[in-house]
N, C-alpha and C positions, 0 to 999 in steps of 0.2 A: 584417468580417474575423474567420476563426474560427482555433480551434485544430485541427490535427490532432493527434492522439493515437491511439498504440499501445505496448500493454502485451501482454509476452513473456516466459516464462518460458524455459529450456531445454526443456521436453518440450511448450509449446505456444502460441498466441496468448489470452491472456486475454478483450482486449480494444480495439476501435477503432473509431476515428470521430471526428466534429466534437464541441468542447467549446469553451466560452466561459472555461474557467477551469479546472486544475487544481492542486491542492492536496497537498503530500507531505510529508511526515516527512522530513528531511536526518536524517544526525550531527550533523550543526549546528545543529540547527532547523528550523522549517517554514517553507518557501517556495510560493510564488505564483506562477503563471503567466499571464499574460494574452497575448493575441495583441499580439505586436509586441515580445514579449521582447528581450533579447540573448541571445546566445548563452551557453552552460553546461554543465556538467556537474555534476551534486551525485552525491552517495555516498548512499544513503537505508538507514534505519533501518526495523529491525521497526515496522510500523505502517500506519496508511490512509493509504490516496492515494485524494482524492476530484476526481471528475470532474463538474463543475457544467455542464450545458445551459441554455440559454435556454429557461425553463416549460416543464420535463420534470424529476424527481425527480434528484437526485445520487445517482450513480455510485459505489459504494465497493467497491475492490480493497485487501483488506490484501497488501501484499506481504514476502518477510523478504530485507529487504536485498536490492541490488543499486545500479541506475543509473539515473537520469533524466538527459536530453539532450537540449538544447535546441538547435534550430538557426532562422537567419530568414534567407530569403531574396527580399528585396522585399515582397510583402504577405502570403508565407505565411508561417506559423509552425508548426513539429512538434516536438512532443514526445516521445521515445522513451523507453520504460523497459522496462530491461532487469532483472529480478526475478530473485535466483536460485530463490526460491518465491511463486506468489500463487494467492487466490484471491477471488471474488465475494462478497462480504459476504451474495447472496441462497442460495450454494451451502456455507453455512457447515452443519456437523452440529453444532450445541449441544451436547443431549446426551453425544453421543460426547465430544465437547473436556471437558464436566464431569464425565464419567468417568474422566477419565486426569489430572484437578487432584490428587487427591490424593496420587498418586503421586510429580508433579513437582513440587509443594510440598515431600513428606518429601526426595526426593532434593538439594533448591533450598537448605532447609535445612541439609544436610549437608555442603555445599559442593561440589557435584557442576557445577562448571559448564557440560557442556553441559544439563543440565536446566533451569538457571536461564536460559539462553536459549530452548528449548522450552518454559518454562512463560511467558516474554514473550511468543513465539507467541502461544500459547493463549487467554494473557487479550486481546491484541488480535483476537482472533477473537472472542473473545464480546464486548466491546465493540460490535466491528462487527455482531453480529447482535442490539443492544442490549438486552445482558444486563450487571444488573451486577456489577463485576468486583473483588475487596477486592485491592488491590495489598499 
């Protein structure tokens, strides 16, 4: 018994398929999925969600905020996640992301709150394209 999983932004489908296991950033913490969950809803936070197969590499979507959604019914189990932004950990631009740190550091600094949330972006993009990242 596997998992389905689908991952969805507003402007597109990220990502879907069978997974043995997904992995997500809550507000609250990180939670687990396995096939045969109960059902849920988490709120999820700037960060990876990773997507583990059976001997095939993990799957990593950082997404910023949105929904995970769990539903079972009898033997199936799906996962839905509703992103308000993501992207594929392998379609990350580094570079770029490390060109615009300094910017969102000085402005993060200064107490510019929406930068201090687009610089958590950021550093979880480079994370995910495992770079590292001075919080």
């Amino acid at each position: 018994m596997a998992l389905s999983v689908r991952i969805v932004t507003p402007e597109r489908e990220l990502w879907s398929g069978p997974a043995s296991m997904v992995i997500a950033r809550g507000v609250e913490g990180e939670v687990g999925i396995l096939a045969g969950h109960v059902p849920m809803l988490v709120s999820l936070a700037v960060g990876p969600l990773r997507i583990q197969k059976d001997e095939e590499p993990e799957q990593v979507v950082i997404v910023d905020g949105g929904f995970l959604h769990v539903t079972s019914e009898g033997d199936q189990t799906r996962v839905d996640v509703l992103a308000e932004q993501g992207v594929l950990a392998q379609d990350i631009d580094a570079g770029a992301i490390r060109e615009q740190l300094p910017e969102l550091e000085r402005a993060a600094q200064e107490g510019d709150d929406l930068a201090k949330v687009e610089l958590a972006k950021a550093q979880a993009r480079l994370a995910a394209a495992g770079e590292t990242v001075a919080q």
